[in-house]
N, C-alpha and C positions, 0 to 999 in steps of 0.2 A: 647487444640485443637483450642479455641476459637482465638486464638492468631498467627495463622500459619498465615507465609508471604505467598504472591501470588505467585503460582509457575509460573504462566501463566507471572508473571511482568520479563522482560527481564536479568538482574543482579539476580535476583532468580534463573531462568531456566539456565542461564550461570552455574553458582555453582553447578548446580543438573546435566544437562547433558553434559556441555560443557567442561571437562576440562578433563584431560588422566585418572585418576584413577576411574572416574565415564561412561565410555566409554561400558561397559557390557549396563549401563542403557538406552544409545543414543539409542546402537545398537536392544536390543529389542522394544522399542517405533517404532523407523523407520520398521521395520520387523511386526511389528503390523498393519503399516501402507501402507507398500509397497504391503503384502499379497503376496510374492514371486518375484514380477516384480520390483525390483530385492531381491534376496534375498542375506542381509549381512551377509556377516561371521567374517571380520573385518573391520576395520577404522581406518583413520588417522585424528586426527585435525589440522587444519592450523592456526588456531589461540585460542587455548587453554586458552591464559592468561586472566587475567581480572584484572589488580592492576589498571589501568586507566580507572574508567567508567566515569571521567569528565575532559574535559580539556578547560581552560578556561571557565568557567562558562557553556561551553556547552558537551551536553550529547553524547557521546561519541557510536556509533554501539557495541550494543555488540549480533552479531549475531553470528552464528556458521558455521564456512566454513571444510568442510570433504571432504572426498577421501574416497570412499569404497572399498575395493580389488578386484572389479572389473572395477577399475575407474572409475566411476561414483561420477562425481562433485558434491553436496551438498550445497546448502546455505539454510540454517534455521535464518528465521524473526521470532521475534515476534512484535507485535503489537497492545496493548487493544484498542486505541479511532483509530476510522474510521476516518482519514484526507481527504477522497474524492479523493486521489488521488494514493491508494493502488495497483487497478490493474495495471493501467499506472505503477507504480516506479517496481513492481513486473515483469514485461516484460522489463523496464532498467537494472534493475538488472541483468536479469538471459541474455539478449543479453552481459551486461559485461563481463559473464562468460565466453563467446564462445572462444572470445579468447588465452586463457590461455587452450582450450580445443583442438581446433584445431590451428597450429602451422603450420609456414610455410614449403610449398614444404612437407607436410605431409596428408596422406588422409583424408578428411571430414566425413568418416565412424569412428570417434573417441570415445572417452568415451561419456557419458551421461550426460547431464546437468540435475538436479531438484533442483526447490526452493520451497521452504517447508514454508507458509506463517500460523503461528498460531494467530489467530484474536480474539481479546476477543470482537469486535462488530461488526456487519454485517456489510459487501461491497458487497452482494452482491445480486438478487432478487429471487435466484434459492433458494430451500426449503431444499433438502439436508445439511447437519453439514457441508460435505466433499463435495468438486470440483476439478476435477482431468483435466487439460486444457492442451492438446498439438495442436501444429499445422493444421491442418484439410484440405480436402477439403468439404467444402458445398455443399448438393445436389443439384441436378441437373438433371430432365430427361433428359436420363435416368440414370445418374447416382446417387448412393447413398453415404452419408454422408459416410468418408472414413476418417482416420488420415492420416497425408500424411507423419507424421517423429515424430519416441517416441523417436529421440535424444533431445530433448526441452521439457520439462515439468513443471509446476507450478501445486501446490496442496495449496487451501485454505481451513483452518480447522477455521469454522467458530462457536467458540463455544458457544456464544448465542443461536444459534440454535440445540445444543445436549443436547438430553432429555435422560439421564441414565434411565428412565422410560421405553422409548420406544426402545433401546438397546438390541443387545444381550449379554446378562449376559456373555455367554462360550466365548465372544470374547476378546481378551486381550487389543481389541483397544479401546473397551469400558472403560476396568479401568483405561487405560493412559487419555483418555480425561476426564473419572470422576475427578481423581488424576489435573489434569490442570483446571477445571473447576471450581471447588472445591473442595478440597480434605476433605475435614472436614464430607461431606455426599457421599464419596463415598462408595460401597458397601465392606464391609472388607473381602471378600471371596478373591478380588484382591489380598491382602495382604500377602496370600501364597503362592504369583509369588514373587521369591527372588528378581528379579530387582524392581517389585514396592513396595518392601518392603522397600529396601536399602532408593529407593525415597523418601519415605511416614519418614523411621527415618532422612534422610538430610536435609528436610524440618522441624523436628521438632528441629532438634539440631540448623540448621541456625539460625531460628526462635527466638530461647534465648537468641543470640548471638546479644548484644549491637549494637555491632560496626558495623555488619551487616545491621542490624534494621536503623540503622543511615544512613549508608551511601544509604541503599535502598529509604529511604524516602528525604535523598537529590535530590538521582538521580529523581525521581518518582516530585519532584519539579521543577526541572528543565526543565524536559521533559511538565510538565505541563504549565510552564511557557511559554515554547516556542509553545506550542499549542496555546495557548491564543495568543500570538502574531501573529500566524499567519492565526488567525481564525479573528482578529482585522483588520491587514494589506486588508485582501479578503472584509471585508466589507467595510473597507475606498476606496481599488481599486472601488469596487462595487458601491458607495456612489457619488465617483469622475464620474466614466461614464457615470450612471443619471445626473448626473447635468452637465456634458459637452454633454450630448447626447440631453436634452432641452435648454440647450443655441443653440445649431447648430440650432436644430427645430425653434425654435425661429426667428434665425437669416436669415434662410432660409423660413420662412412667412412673416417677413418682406422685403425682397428683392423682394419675390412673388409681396408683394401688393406695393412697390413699381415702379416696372417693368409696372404693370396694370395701376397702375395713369401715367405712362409715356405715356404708349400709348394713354390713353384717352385726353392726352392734344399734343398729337402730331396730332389727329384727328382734336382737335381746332385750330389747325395751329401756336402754341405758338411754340418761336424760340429754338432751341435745349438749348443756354445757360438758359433761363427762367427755362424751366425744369429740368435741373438738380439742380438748383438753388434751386427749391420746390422739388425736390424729394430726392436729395442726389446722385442720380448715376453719374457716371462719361461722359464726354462730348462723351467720347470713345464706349461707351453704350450706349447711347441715339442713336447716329451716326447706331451704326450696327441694332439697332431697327428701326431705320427708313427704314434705305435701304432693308430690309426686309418686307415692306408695298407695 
């Protein structure tokens, strides 16, 4: 048990929920999580496969894109390290989807969009595990906080923040997130729900599995790698602004105090070229400062 891969790692959870014959197990997670609104009865994957989780040296989306039989669109992130920049890409995303939802010369009352964001680190400041975001209006006297369209949706399962402690045992959405959390301490009562059983032995058969193990820890490299890069790149951006942001200051104190010795020797009656001469500004500038006196 000591030894089970991360179910929450992306190429993991692909294997466990994302591919056709594992499809029982999506379906009760999401039904756990939906709590009726909506409730699945089936699914389609749109992108099931996973033989390419790297191409070119770089790490490859392995999300999970669905159709429920009620159409309702699906996209499933995962995500363990916060980039900073999760809500933003999680509202690109799910605007991507629109598209392919609503089609031309066809009515805007169409299927449902939801993106399904599971986080292994907070993005976010709210205290809840789960964050359920659609469209909104803002109150207002007198009006009240209102949704204004549950066609758009985004749900962040932030599970740093879930305490199987503080859980309801009787809920199943409890053992799902225990099971992604860590499944090594979650509570084995779960385990007499035949989907997270199925889960709990796919994770352990994966888990033996070499070649698995390898290629998880490539991907899991890669993906590190380019975190590091671009947690590098923000601080060189960041590094470059300061220092073109006090060279301007700079440059803009001294024209300050050059501008001021102009004037003081333009008071002395010293001829425009002398001054420029001592000060550096241009004849052109001296000229509009004077005629300005």
């Amino acid at each position: 048990m000591a030894d089970l891969l991360d179910p929450k790692f992306d190429y993991i959870f692909k294997i466990i929920f994302g591919v056709d014959d594992k499809k029982p197990l999506l379906i009760s997670f999401l039904n756990a999580l939906f709590k009726g609104n909506p409730h699945i009865k089936s699914i389609t994957l749109e992108n099931p496969n996973i033989e390419k989780i790297l191409e070119k040296d770089k790490a490859s989306r392995l999300d999970i894109k669905a159709t429920t039989n009620d159409g309702t669109k699906l996209d499933i992130e995962i995500q363990i390290k916060n980039t900073g920049e999760i809500p933003q890409r999680a509202f690109h995303y799910l605007a991507n989807m629109m598209p392919r939802v609503v089609k031309a010369g066809k009515s805007y009352k169409g299927p449902k969009v939801i993106g399904i964001w599971i986080l292994g680190e907070d993005v976010t400041d709210r205290q809840n595990a789960i964050s359920d975001a659609y469209m909104t209006f803002q109150p207002s006297d007198p009006d009240p906080y209102q949704i204004m369209t549950d066609s758009a949706r985004i749900i962040f399962i932030e599970l740093q923040k879930f305490n199987p402690k503080n859980a309801d045992m009787h809920d199943l959405l409890t053992g799902w997130l225990s099971f992604l959390k860590n499944p090594i301490f979650m509570d084995e009562s779960f385990l007499k729900v035949k989907e997270v059983k199925e889960a709990m032995e796919t994770l352990k058969y994966i888990s033996a599995d070499d070649e698995i193990r390898a290629l998880a820890d490539l991907r899991q490299k890669t993906i590190n790698d380019r975190n590091s890069e671009m947690t590098v790149a923000v601080e060189d951006a960041t590094a470059k602004g300061k220092a073109e942001g006090i060279a301007i200051g700079e440059e803009r104190g001294e024209l300050k105090k050059a501008k001021e010795t102009a004037g003081n020797l333009l008071s002395m009656g010293l001829s425009v070229e002398q001054i420029a001469k001592a000060t550096g500004l241009s004849i052109e500038e001296i000229c509009r400062m004077s005629s300005q006196k």
